[in-house]
N, C-alpha and C positions, 0 to 999 in steps of 0.2 A: 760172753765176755765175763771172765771172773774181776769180780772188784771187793773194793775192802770198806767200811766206814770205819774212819778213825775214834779212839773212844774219846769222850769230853772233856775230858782235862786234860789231855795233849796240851805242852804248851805253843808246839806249832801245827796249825793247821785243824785243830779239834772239830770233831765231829764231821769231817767233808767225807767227802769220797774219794776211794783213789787207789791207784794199783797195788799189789802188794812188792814194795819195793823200798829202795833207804840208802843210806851214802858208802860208799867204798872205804872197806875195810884194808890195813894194811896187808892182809892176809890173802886177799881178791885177787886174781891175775888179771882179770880181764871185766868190762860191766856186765857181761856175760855168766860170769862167777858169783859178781854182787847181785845179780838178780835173783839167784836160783838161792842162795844160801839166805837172803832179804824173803825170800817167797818161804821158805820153809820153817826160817825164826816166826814170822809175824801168822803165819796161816796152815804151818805142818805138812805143804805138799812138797815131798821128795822129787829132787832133780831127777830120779829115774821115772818120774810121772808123766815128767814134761819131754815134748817132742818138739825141738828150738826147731822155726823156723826161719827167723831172721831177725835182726836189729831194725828197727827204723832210723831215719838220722835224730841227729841228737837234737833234742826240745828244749829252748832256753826259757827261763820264768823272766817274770818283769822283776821279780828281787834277784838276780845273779846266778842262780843255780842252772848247772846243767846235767840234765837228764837222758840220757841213754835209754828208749824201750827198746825192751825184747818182748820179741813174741814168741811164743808155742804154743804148741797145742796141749789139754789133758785128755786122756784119754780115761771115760771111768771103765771100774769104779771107785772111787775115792773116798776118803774119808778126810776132810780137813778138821785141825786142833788149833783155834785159837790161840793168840796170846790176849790173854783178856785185859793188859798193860795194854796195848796198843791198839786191838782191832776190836771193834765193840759189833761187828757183823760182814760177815763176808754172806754177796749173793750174784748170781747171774742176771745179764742181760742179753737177749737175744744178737747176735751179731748185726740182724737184720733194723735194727732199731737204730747205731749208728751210720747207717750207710743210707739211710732215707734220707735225703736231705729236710724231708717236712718238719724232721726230729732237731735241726741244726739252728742255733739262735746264736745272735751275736751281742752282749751288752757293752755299756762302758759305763764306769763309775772314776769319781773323784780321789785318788788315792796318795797321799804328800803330796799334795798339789800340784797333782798331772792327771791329764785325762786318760784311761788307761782301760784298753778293749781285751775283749775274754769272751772264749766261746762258751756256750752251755748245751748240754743236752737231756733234760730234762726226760727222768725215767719211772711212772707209777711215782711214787710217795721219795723219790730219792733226785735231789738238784744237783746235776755230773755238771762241773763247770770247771772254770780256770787252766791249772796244770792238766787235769786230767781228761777235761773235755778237749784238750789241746791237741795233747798224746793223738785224743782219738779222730778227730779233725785228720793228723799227720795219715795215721793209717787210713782214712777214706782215701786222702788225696792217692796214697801206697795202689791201693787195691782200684778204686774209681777212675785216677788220673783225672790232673788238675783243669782238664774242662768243666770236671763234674764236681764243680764248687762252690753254688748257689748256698747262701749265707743271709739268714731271715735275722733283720736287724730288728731290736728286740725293747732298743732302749740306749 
């Protein structure tokens, strides 16, 4: 799984982890369009890299947004270009690392005064949590189906 760290002076979201993806352009037909052209401004790989295999359904955050994945495949070999404004590192994760449920945590913290739960999945030196442990939560259920949901409460 390709993912992105955002750089630190973002002023939303700085320094997490997270797909390379962004909001819909008036230009965009489809979030299908906003991914591949979001994937190639932030990280340089061209839509003829990728091999779309399907959308997942749409991911809502606790602040309002909603989020359309796509998935494809790359196929190397590649060469990705930074935008150094936004992605301060792009690196892989084994597929096999979100689909172990051993790897699946669940927190909640205090956030405007509600209690508010969020998945993490914890990779080497990098904390995949929130939107984007979400995402990948969405795709286990996709590929696993949702018997195979066991969720290590974490806090």
């Amino acid at each position: 799984m390709l993912l992105t760290k955002r750089t630190a002076h973002l002023h939303h979201h700085p320094g997490q982890i997270s797909f390379p993806g962004g909001r819909v352009e008036e230009n965009d037909s489809s979030p299908v369009d906003t991914a591949l052209r979001e994937t190639e401004e932030e990280i340089g790989l061209y839509s003829r890299q990728v091999e779309l295999l399907c959308a997942l359904p749409d991911y809502f955050t606790g602040t309002g947004f909603r989020i359309t994945p796509v998935v494809g495949l790359v196929h190397p070999p590649f060469e990705l270009k930074l935008d150094a404004f936004e992605v301060a590192e792009a690196f892989e994760v084994p597929l096999s690392h979100f689909l172990d449920p051993a790897n699946h945590q669940r927190h909640s913290m205090v956030h405007e005064g509600r209690l508010r739960y969020y998945h993490a999945m914890p990779y080497k030196g990098y904390y995949i949590w929130g939107a984007t442990a979400g995402i990948l939560m969405s795709l286990y259920r996709t590929l696993c189906g949702d018997a195979a949901m066991p969720v290590r409460d974490e806090g």
